[in-house]
N, C-alpha and C positions, 0 to 999 in steps of 0.2 A: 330633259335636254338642257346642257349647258348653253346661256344665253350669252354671245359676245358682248361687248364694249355698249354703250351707247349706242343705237341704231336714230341715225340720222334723216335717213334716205330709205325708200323702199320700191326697186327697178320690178317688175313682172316684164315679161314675155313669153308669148305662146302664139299658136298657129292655130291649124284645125283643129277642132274641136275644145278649144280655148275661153270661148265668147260665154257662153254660158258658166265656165267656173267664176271666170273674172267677174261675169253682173253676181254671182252670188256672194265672192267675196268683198266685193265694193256694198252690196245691200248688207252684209254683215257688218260691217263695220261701226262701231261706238260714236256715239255722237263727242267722245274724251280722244278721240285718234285724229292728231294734227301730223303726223310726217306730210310730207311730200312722197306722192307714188307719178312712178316714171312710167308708161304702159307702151309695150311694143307689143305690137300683133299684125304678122300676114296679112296683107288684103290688097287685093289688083287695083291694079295704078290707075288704069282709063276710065274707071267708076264712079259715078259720084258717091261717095261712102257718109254716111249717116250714126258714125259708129261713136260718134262724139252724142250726143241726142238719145242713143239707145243706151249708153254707157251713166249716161245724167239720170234717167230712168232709176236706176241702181241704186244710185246712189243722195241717200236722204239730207246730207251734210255738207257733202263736198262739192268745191266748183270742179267743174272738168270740164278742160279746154286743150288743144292742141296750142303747144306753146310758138311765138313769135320766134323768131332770130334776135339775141340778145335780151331776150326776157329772163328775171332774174328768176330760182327756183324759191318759189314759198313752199310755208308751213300753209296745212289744212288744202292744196290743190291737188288735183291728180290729175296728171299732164300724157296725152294721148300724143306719138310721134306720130306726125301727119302725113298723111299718104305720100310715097313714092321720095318719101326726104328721109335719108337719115338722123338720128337723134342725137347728138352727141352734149355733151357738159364742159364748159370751161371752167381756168381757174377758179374766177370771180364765181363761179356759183351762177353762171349763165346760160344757156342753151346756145345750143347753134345747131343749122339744119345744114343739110351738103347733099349734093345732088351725085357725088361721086357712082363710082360701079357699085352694079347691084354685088349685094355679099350672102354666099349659100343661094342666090335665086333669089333674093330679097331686099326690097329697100322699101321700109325702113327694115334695118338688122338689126335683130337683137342681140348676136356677138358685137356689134360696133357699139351699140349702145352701154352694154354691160360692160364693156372696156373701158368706154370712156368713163360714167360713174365711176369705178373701180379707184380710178388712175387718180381719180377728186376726192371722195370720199374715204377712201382705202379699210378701215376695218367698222367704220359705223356705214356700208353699206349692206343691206339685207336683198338679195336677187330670187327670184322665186322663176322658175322655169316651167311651164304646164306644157299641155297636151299637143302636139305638132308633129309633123309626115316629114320631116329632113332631120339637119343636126344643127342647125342654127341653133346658138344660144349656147354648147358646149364649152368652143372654146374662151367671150363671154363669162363663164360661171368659175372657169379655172383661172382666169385672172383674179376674178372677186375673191378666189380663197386664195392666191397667193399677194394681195393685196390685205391680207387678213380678216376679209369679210364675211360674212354668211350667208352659204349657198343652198336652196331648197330647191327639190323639185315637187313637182304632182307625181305620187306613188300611180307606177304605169299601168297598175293593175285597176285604174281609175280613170284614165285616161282613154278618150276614144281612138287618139292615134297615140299610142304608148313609144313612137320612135323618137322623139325628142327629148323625152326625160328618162329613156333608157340610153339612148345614146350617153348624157352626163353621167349618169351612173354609173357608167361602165369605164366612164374614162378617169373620174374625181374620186380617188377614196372620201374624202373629206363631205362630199354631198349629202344631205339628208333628204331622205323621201316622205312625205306627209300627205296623208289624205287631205280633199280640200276644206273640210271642216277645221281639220288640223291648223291648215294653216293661215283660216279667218281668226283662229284661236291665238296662234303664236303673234300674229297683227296688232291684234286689241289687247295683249299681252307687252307689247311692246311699248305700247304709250301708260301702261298702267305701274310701269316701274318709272316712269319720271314723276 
């Protein structure tokens, strides 16, 4: 597979049946893998959610935190959008949260969020879309490729609810599907070219 530009940035988002690829692909991960990972995922607003905690589990290297309002994005964090707030990226390489309308049934969105990276990053952004029951994330992934960046999904043949990463596929020529092994691969592959 032809690898774009520099990958700067590394957005996931997914839904149901999502949790489990992400802890494996965060426990995969090279103790030499410094990006910044941005993580959207589905989960009810009136909850107390523990997904920050489960997610740290995972992961042997890296901090993971739900990011502040105006926190700058580092190397080596991976940043969980926090319940019921959208995730979005400013200029400066900041976050910002927004309580706006929910999007596809969802806040946090992962079309809101992979726009905004997109919009910041433009071709050293790398989006990875998993397993999820709606189309959130679609339109999201079509920005990143026409931003120049690189669009992956979870192969839905892999996937418990196969309608989220079939929906992109259907809509992005340009998308690639990968197992999730595949795509702890092309991860740890990413930091091994700098």
């Amino acid at each position: 597979m032809h690898i774009l530009p520099e990958i700067e940035v590394v957005v996931i988002g997914g839904s149901a049946g999502s949790l489990t690829v992400i802890m494996n692909i965060l426990r995969s991960l090279e103790v030499y893998f410094t990006l910044p990972i941005i993580i959207v995922i589905h989960r009810q607003k009136n909850v107390i959610s523990e997904l920050t905690k489960i997610l740290g589990l995972s992961s042997k290297f890296k901090k993971i935190i739900e990011p502040d309002d105006k926190e700058l994005v580092s190397d080596c964090c991976i940043y969980i959008a926090p319940q019921n707030y959208h995730l979005l990226v400013e200029d400066d390489r900041s976050f910002s949260l927004d309580y706006s309308e929910a999007v596809q049934y969802s806040r946090p969105s992962i079309d809101v969020t992979f726009e905004s990276v997109s919009k910041i990053y433009k071709n050293k952004c790398a989006a990875i879309l998993l397993s999820g029951a709606n189309n959130d994330g679609t339109e999201g992934l079509q920005s990143v490729v026409e931003a120049g960046g690189t669009a992956i999904v979870q192969n839905p043949d892999t996937a418990d609810y196969p309608i989220m990463p079939q929906s992109a596929l259907q809509a992005i020529e340009e998308v690639v599907s990968m197992k999730p092994q595949e795509i702890s691969d092309y991860l740890n592959n990413l930091c091994i070219r700098k």
